[in-house]
N, C-alpha and C positions, 0 to 999 in steps of 0.2 A: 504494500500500500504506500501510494506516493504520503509526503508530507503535510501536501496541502489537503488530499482527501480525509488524512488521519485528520486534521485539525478541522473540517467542515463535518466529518461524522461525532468529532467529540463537541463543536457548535450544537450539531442537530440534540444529541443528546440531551445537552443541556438544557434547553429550548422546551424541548420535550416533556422536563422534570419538573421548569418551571412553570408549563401551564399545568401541569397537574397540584404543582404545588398550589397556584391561583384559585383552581376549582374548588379548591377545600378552605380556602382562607373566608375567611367573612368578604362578603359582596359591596357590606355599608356599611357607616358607622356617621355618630352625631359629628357634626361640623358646623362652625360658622356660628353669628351670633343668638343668646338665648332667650332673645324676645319671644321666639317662635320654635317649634319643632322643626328641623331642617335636618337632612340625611343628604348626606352624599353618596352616589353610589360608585363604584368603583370602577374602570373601565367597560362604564355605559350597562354595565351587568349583564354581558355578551358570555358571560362566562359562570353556568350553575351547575350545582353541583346534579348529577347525575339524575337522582330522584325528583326532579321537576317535573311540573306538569300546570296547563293552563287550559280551562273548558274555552273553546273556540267562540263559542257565544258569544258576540259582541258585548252585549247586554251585563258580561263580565266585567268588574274593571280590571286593571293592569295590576292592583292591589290585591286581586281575590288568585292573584297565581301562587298556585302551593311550592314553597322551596323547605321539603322540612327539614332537610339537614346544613338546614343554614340560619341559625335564630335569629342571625342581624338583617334579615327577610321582615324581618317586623318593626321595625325600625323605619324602614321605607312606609310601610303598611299604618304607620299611625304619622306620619309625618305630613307638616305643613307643606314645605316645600322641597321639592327631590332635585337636588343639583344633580348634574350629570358630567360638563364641565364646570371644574374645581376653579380654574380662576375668573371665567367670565358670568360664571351663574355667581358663586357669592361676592361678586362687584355690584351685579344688578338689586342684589338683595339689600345691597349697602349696609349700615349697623347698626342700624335697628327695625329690619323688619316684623311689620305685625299682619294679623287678618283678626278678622271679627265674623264671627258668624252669628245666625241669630239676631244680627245688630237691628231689621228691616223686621216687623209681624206683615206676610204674606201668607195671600192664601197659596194652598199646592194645585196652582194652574203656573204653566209658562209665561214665564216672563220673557220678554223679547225687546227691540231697539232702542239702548239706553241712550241717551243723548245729553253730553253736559254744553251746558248755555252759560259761558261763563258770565254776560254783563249780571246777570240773574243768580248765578249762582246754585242754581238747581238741576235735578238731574232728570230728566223724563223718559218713563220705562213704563213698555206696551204689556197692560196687562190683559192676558190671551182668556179671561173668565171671570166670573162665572158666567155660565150660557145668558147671551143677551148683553153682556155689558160692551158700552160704547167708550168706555173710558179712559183714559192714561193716567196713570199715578206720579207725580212729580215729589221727590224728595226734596226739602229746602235743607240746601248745603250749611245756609247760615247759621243752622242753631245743630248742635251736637248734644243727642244723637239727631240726626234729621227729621225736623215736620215730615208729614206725610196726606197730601191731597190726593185728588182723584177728581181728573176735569174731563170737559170734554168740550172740542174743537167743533168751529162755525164754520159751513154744515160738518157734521159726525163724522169721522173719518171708521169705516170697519171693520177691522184687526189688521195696524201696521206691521210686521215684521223686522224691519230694519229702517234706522234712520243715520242719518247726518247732519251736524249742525254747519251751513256754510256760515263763515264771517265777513262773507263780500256783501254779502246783503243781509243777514243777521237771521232767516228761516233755519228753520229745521225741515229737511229733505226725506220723506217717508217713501218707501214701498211698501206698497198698500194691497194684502192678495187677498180680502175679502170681498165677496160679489155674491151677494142677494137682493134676489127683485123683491121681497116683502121684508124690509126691516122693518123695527115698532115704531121709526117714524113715520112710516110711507116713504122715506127715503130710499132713491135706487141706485146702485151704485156698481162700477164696475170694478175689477182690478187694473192697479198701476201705480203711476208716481205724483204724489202731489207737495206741496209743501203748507207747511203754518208757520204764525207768527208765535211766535212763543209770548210777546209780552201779551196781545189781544186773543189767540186763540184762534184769531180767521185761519180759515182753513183753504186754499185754491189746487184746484186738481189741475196739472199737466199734462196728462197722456195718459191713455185708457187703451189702446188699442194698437192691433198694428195693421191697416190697411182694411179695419174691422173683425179682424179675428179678433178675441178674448185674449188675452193673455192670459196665460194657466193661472197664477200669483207672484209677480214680483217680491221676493225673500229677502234681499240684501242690497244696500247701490252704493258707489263712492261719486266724487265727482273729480273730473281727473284737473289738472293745470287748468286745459281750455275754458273750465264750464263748462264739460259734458259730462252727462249723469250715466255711468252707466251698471247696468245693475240683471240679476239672474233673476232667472224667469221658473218658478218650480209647480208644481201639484197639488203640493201639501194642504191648498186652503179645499180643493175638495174633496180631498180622503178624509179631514178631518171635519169636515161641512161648514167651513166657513165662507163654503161656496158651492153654487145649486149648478154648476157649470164643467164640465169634464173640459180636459185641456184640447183645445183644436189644432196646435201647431206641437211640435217637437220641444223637448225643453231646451232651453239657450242662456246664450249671455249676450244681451241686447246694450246699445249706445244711444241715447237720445239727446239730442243739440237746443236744447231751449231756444237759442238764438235763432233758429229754421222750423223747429218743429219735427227736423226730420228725426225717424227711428230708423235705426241699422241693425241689423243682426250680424253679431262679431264672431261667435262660435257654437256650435250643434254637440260637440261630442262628448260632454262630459254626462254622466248618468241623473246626476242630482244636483247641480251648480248649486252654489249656497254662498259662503261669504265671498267678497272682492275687494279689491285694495291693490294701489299701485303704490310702487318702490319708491322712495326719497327721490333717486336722480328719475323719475317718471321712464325709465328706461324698461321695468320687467311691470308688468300685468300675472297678480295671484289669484287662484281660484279655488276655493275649496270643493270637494265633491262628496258629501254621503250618501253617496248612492247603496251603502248597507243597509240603510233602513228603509224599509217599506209598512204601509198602513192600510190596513180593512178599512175603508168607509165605516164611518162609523152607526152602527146598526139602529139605534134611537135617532132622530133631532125632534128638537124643541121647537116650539113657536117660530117662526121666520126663518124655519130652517139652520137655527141656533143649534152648534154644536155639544154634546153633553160628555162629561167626561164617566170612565176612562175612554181614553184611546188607547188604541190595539193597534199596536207595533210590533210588527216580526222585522227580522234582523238577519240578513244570509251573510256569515261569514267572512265569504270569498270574495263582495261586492266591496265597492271603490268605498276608501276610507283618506282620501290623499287631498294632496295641495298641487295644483298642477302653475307653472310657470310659463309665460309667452313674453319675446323679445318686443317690445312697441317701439316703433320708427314712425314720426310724421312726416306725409308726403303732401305735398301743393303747395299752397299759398294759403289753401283753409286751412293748413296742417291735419289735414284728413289720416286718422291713426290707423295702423297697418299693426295687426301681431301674427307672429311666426314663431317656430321653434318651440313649440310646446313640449312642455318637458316636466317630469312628476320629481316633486323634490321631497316630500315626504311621505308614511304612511303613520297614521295614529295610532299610539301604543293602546287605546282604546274605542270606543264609541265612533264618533265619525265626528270630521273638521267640521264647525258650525261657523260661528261670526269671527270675524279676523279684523285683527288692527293688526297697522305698521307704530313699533314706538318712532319716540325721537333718534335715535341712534340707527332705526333701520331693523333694529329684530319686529320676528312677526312672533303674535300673539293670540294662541288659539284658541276658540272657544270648544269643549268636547262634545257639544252638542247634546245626547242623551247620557253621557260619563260628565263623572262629577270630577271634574279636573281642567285645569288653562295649561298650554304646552305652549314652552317660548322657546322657537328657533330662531335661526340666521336666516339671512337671506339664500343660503344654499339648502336649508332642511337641515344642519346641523343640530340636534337638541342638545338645548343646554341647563335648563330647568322647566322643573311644574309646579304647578298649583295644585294643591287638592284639596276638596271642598266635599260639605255633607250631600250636597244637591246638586244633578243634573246644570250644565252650564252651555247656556246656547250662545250667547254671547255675551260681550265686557264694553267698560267705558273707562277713561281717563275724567279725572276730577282734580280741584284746589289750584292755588295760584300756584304751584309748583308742578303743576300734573302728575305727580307722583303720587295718589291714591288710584287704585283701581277697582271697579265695582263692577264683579262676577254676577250676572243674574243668567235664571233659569227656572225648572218647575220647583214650584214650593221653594225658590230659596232667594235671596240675595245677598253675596258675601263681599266686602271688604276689606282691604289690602291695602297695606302703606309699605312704600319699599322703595327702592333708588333708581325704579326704568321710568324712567318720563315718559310720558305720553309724548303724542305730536303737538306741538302748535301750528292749527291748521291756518292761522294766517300765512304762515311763513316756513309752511313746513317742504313744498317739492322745492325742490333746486337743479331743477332743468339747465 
């Protein structure tokens, strides 16, 4: 045996001994500061020990996987936040992070499109029940713990999904995927995009249609540099009857240009489009897809075709749970946006991607949708920490004159986080 073979075969050995050695060492252990429960896990936790096991079920979290010959497994399992990278996750944490749960008494329906209004101060979050209500619940940031109202918008807007606050013109930007011809105002309404004033309440609808098809329900919208809103188009409002209207077109990720009126259809292929959000330099277009979860109609409605809880959700596995990536280039004079290069940068250690924000720094921010947990990656899919929460998280918002509070809501829950990732400030956040 040559030299260099003896010394590549006693490499390899090595190598060999050490991963074994890895598989038997503890996975996690506490790290970082102790405001909070915080677990580090150890090279991404790529490495257990032999007797693992995890039920396929979505509907499982990332928590319920059995490792039992590794008791620092529970550690992760009771932990606030689960670093993954060691120096970029407890930077974000900064030093003294907290959460609060409990902080919010909600009822257990979905919560959906938090939106904070800073001249205001307040937070405003789509509450998806009880059957028949028109309402959005506004938390006042001012007083600690937070007032809590419950208003509703001129004319009613019926069950937003997802909002934005613009500060070019001070509205809060709604996708709107409720559509019933008999609500208890006599009010008829389609799905789409409308917006409100947040100090008055007026409510004005923008686009309902595309060329008179329905729109299945608008779920999620950003607005890009230009002022153009564009936003996914999903089902969901009539499997779970908040809409008397089966989808007539394919689901998509649509563009709409306030300033023409026109609507574009940007992309067909994803299963479930769900949250959207474009990159710092406006260079990459994100898109979530849970296309894992699917829903029965639900077999009772109420009055006006008013949804009744529960809903029945099944869950396959093997179905898209990812965050997909597209290059945006604008071409003409109108800067007419072009995206290419689609490309999947992550897949969720649970449940499926729901509402997504970009912070200030550029990591993305995910909501688990029917798991009760936020995953904060990079802008490649890198993970580098999570949240874990008592309750289901569809989506988050940024709050405080530091944007460093975050507010996780979902069913039955709204929880609270202080910690060192700043939000965007969307006055001045792309930098094309």
């Amino acid at each position: 045996m040559s030299r260099f073979a003896a010394l590549l075969t006693a490499y390899i050995g090595l190598s060999t001994a050490a991963a074994i050695t890895n598989a038997s060492s503890p996975m996690a252990s506490v790290c970082g500061p102790k405001t909070a429960n915080i677990t580090c896990v150890h090279r991404y936790g790529s490495l257990l020990p032999p007797s693992f096991s995890r039920d396929p079920d979505p509907a499982v979290p990332y928590t319920g996987a059995k490792v039992p010959d590794d008791p620092s497994w529970g550690l992760v399992q009771n932990a606030d936040f689960v670093i993954y990278d060691q120096l970029r996750g407890l930077k974000l944490l900064g030093p003294a992070p907290k959460i609060y749960r409990g902080l919010i008494p909600v009822l257990n329906v979905i919560h959906e499109a938090p939106v904070f209004v800073p001249g205001l101060n307040k937070l405003f979050v789509q509450q998806d029940g009880p059957p028949g209500s028109m309402s959005i619940m506004t938390l006042d940031l001012n007083h600690d713990p937070p007032t809590v109202q419950n208003v509703v918008t001129d004319p009613p807007l019926y069950q937003p999904t997802g909002g934005v606050y613009n500060p070019k013109d001070g509205y809060i930007y709604y996708a709107v995927h409720g559509k019933n011809a008999t609500l208890p105002s006599k009010q008829q309404q389609h799905a789409g995009i409308a917006r409100v004033n947040p100090k008055t309440l007026k409510a004005e609808w923008l686009v309902n249609n595309y060329f008179g098809f329905n729109f299945a329900g608008p779920n999620d919208l950003v607005i890009d540099p230009v002022g153009d809103i564009w936003f996914t188009d999903t089902d969901y409002a009539y499997v779970i009857g908040v809409s008397d209207a089966p989808k007539q077109l394919q689901l998509a990720t649509y563009r709409y240009r306030p300033s023409t009126g026109q609507v574009q259809i940007m992309d067909t292929s994803l299963q479930y489009p769900n949250g959207i959000q474009f990159s710092k330099d406006c260079k990459t277009l994100f898109v979530t897809d849970s296309g894992l979860e699917s829903y029965n109609p639900v077999p009772t409605r109420g009055a006006g075709d008013f949804y009744n809880y529960p809903l029945y959700i099944q869950f396959n596995s093997t179905g898209p749970r990812n965050i997909f990536a597209w290059d945006v280039a604008r071409k003409g004079a109108d800067k007419h946006p072009v995206i290419t290069g689609k490309r999947v940068i992550f897949q969720a250690l649970e449940g499926a991607p729901d509402g997504l924000k970009i912070a200030a720094n550029g990591y993305l921010v995910i909501g688990g949708g029917l798991a009760p947990g936020v995953d904060i990656i990079d802008e490649f899919g890198n993970q580098i920490a999570r949240i874990q929460t008592s309750h289901p998280v569809e989506n988050i918002q940024w709050s405080g004159a530091d944007l460093k509070t975050l507010w996780l809501v979902g069913i039955g829950g709204i929880t609270k986080v202080e910690f060192d990732l700043a939000g965007p400030d969307l006055a001045n956040f792309f930098q094309c």
